[in-house]
Residue frames relative to the residue before (quaternion, step in Angstrom):
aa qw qx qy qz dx dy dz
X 1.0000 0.0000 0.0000 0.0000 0.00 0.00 0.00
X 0.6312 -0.5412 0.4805 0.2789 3.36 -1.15 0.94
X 0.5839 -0.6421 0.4169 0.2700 3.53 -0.73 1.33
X 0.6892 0.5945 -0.2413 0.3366 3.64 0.88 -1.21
X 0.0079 0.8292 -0.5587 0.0104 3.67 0.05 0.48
X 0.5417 0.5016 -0.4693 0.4845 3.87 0.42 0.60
X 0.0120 0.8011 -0.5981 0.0201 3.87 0.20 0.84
X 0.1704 0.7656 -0.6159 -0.0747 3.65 -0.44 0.92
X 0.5437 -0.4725 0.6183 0.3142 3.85 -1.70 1.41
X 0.1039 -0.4821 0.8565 0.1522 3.62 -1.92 0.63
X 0.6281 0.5152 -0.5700 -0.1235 1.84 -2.18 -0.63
X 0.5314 -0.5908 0.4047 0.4525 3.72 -1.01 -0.95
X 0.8076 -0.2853 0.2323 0.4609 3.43 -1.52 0.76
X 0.8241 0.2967 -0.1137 0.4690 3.59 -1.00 0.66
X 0.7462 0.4464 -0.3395 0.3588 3.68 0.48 -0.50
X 0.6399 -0.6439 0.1821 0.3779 3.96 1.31 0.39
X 0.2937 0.8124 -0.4558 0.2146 3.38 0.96 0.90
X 0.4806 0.4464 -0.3550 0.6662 3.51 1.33 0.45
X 0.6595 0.3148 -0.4492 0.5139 3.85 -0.04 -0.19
X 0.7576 0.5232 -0.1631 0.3546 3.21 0.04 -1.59
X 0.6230 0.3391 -0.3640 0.6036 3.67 1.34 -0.57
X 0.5664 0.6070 -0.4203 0.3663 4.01 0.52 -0.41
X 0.6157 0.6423 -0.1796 0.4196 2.90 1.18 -1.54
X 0.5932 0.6485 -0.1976 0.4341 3.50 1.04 -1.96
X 0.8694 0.1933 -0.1454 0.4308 3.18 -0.10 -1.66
X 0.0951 0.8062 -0.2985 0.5019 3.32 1.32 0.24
X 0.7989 0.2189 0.0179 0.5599 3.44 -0.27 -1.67
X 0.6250 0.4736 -0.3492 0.5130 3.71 0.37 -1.33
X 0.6833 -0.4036 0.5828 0.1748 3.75 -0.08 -0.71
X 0.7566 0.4346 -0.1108 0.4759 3.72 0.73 -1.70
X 0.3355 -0.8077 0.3361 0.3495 3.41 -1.22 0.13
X 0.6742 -0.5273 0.4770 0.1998 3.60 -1.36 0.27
X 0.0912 0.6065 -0.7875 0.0599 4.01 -0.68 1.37
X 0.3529 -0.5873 0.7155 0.1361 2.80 -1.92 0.63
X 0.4886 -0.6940 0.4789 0.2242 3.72 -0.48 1.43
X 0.7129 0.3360 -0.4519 0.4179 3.93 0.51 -0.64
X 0.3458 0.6265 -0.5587 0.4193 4.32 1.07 -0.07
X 0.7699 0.5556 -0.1191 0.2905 3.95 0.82 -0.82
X 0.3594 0.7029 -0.3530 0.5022 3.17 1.98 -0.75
X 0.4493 -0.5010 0.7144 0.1917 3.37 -1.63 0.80
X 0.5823 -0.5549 0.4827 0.3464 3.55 -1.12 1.30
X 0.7527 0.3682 -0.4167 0.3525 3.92 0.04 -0.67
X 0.5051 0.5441 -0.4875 0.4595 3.84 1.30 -0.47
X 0.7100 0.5339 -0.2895 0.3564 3.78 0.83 -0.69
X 0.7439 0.3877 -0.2286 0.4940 3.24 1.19 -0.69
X 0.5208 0.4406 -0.5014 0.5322 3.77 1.43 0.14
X 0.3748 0.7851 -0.3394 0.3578 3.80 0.75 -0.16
X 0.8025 0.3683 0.0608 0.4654 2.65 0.44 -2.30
X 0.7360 0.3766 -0.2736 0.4916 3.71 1.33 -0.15
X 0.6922 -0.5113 0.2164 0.4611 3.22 1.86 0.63
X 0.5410 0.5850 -0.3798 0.4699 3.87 1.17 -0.48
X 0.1705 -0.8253 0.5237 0.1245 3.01 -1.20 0.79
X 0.6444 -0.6499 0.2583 0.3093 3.34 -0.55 1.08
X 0.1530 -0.8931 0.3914 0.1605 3.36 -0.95 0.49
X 0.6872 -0.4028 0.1272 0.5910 3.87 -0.08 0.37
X 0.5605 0.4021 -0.4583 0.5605 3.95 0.74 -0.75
X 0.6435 0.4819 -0.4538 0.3843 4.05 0.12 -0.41
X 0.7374 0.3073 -0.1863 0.5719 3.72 0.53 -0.72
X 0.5763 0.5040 -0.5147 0.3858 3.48 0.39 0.73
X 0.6759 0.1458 -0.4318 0.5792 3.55 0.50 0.88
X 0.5564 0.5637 -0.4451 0.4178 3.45 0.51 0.46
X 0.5783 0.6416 -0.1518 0.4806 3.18 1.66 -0.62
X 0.6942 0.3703 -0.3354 0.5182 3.26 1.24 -1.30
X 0.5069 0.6896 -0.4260 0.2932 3.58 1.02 -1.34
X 0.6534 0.5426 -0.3056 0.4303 3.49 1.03 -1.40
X 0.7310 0.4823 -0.2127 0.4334 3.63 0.64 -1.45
X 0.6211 0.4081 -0.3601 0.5640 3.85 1.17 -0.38
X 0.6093 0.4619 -0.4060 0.5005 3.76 0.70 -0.29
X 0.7519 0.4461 -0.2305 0.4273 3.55 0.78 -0.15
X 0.4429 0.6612 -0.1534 0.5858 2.94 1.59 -0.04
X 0.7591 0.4013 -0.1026 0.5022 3.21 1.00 -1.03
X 0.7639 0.2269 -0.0845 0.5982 3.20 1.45 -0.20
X 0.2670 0.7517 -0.4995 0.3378 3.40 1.56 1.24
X 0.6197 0.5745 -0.3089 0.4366 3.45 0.83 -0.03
X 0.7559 0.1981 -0.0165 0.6238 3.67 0.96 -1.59
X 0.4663 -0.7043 0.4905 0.2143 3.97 1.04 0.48
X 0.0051 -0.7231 0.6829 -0.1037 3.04 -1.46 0.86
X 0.3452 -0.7765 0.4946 0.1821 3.69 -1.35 0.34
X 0.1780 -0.8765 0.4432 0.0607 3.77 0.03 1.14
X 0.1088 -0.8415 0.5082 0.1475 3.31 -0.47 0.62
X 0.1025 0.7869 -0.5557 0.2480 3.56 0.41 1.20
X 0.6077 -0.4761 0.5281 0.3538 3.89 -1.59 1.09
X 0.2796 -0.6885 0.6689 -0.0195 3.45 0.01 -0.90
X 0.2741 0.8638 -0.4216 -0.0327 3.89 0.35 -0.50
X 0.7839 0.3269 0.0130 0.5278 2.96 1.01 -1.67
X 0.6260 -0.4405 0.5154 0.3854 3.63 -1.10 0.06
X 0.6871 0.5115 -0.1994 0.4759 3.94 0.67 -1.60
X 0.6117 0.6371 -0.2179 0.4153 3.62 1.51 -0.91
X 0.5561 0.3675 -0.2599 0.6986 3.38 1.34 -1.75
X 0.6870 0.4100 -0.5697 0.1882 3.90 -0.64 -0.65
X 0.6398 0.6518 -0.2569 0.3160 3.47 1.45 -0.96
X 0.5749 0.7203 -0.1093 0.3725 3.06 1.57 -0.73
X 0.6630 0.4788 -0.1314 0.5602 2.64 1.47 -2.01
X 0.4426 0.7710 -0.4527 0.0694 3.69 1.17 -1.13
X 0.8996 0.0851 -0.0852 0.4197 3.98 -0.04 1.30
X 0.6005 0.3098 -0.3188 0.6647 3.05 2.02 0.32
X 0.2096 -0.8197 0.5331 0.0035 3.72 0.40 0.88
X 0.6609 0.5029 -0.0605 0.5538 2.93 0.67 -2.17
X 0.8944 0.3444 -0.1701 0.2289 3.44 -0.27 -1.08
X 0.6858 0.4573 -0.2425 0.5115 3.51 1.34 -0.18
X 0.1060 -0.8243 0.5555 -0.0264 3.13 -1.48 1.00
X 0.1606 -0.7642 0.6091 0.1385 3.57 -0.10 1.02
X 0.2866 -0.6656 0.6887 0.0204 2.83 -1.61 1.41
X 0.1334 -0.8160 0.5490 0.1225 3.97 0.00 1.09
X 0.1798 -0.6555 0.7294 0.0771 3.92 -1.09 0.96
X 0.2335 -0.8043 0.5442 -0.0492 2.89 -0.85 1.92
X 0.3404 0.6504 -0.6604 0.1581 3.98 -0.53 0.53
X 0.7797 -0.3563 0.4857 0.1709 2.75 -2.26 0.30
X 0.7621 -0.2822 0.4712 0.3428 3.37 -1.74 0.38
X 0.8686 0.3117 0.0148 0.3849 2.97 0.02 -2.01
X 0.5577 0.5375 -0.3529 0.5248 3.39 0.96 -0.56
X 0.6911 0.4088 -0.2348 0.5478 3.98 0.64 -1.02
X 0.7117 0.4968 -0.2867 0.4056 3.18 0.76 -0.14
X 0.4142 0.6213 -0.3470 0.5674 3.58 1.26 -0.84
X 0.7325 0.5017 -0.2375 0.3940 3.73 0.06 -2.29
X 0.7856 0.4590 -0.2083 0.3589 3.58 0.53 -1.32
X 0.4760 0.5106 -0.4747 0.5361 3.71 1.80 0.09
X 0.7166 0.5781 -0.2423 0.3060 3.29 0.89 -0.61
X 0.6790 0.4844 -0.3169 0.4515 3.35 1.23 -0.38
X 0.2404 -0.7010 0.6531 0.1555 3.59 -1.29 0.62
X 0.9113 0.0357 -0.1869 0.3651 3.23 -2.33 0.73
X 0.5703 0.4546 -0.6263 0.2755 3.57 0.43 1.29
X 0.6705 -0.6007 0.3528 0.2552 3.39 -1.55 0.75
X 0.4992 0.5217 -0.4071 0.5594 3.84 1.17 -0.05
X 0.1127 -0.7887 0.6004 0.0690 3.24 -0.47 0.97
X 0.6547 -0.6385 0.2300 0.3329 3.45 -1.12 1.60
X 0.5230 0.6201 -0.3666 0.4556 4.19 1.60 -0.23
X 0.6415 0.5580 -0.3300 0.4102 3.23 1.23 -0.08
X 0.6232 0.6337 -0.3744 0.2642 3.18 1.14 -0.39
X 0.5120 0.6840 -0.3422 0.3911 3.50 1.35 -0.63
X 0.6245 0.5176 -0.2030 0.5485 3.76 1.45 -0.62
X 0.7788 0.2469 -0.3733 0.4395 3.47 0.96 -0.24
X 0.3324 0.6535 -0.4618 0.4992 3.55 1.64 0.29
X 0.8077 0.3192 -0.2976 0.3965 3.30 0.68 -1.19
X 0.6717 0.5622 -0.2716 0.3986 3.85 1.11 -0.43
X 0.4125 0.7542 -0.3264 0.3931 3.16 2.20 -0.72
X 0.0535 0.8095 -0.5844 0.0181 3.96 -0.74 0.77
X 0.4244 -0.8299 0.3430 0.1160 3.13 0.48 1.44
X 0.0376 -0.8636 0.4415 0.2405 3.66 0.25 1.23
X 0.5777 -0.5851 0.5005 0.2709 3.15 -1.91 0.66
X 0.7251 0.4347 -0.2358 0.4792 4.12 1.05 -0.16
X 0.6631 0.5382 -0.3317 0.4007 3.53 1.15 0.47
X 0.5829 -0.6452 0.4053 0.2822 3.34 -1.12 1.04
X 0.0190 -0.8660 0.4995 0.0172 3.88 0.38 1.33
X 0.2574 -0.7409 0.6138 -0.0898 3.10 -1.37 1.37
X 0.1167 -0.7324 0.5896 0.3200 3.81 -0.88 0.90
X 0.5638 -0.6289 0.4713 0.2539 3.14 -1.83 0.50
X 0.3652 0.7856 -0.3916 0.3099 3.25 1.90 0.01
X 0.4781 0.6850 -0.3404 0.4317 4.01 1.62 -0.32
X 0.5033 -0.5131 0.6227 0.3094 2.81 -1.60 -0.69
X 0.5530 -0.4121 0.3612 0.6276 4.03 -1.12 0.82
X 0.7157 0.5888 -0.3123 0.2085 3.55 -0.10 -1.41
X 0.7500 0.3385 -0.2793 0.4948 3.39 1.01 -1.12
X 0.3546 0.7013 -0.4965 0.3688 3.49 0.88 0.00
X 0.7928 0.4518 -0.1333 0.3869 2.58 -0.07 -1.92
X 0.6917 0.4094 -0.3294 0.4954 3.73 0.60 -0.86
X 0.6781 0.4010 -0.3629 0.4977 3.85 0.77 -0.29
X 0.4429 0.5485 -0.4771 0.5247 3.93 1.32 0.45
X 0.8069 0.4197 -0.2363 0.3420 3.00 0.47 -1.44
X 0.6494 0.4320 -0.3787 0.4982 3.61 0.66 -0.52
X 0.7493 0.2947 -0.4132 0.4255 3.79 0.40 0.09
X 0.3325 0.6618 -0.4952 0.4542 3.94 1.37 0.55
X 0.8559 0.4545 -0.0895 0.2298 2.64 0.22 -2.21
């Protein structure tokens, strides 16, 4: 097994970083936070009224993420966390260099968009996505995966480039 034991889901709203991380840690053994459980109640409720968040907003949401990882740099865990920006993943990584691995869930506009008519009772409303397309900085160091698959093949194309 791949030395790195911090697995963190990318991507944007809607493209399966909650299945696919459930799914992950799941297989690995390890367990599975979902990054939006972490949001500060006002990052949720500017969300929910359609505002999208801006970098002073995900800076303690960011560390919260990077101290939860931390805490489980030894026995690994799988984070499901946007991720958006380059400055975002560096925060993340901040003291686990070595030990983290973003796993990036690649889809379209349209494809994330279709999915996100489709989902009920989450607080990211589906107008937001066009803002994290546009904030989205596609990293250059992350095992990328389309979402064009099944959970299943995902997950088996994760695993063979972990393992």
């Amino acid at each position: 097994m791949n030395k790195k034991h911090i697995y963190i889901i990318m991507g944007v709203s809607g493209c399966g970083k909650s299945t696919i991380g459930m799914l992950l840690a799941e297989e690995l053994g390890i367990p599975f936070f979902d990054g939006d459980d972490y949001h500060p109640e006002a990052n949720v409720t500017k969300m929910a009224s359609g505002r999208a968040l801006n970098d002073k907003d995900r800076e303690g949401w960011l560390h919260a993420l990077n101290d939860l990882a931390l805490e489980h740099k030894s026995s690994g865990a799988v984070i499901a966390c946007s991720a958006l920006k380059e400055s975002y993943r560096i925060a993340l990584r901040k003291n686990l260099e070595d030990e983290m691995v973003f796993v990036y869930l690649q889809g379209s506009f349209s494809e994330i968009y279709a999915r996100l008519q489709e989902r009920k009772g989450h607080y990211m409303p589906i107008e937001l996505l066009k803002s994290q397309f546009e904030t989205l900085e596609e990293p250059k160091d992350a095992i990328e995966v389309s979402i064009n698959h099944s959970p299943k093949v995902i997950i088996n194309e994760i695993l063979k480039k972990i393992v």
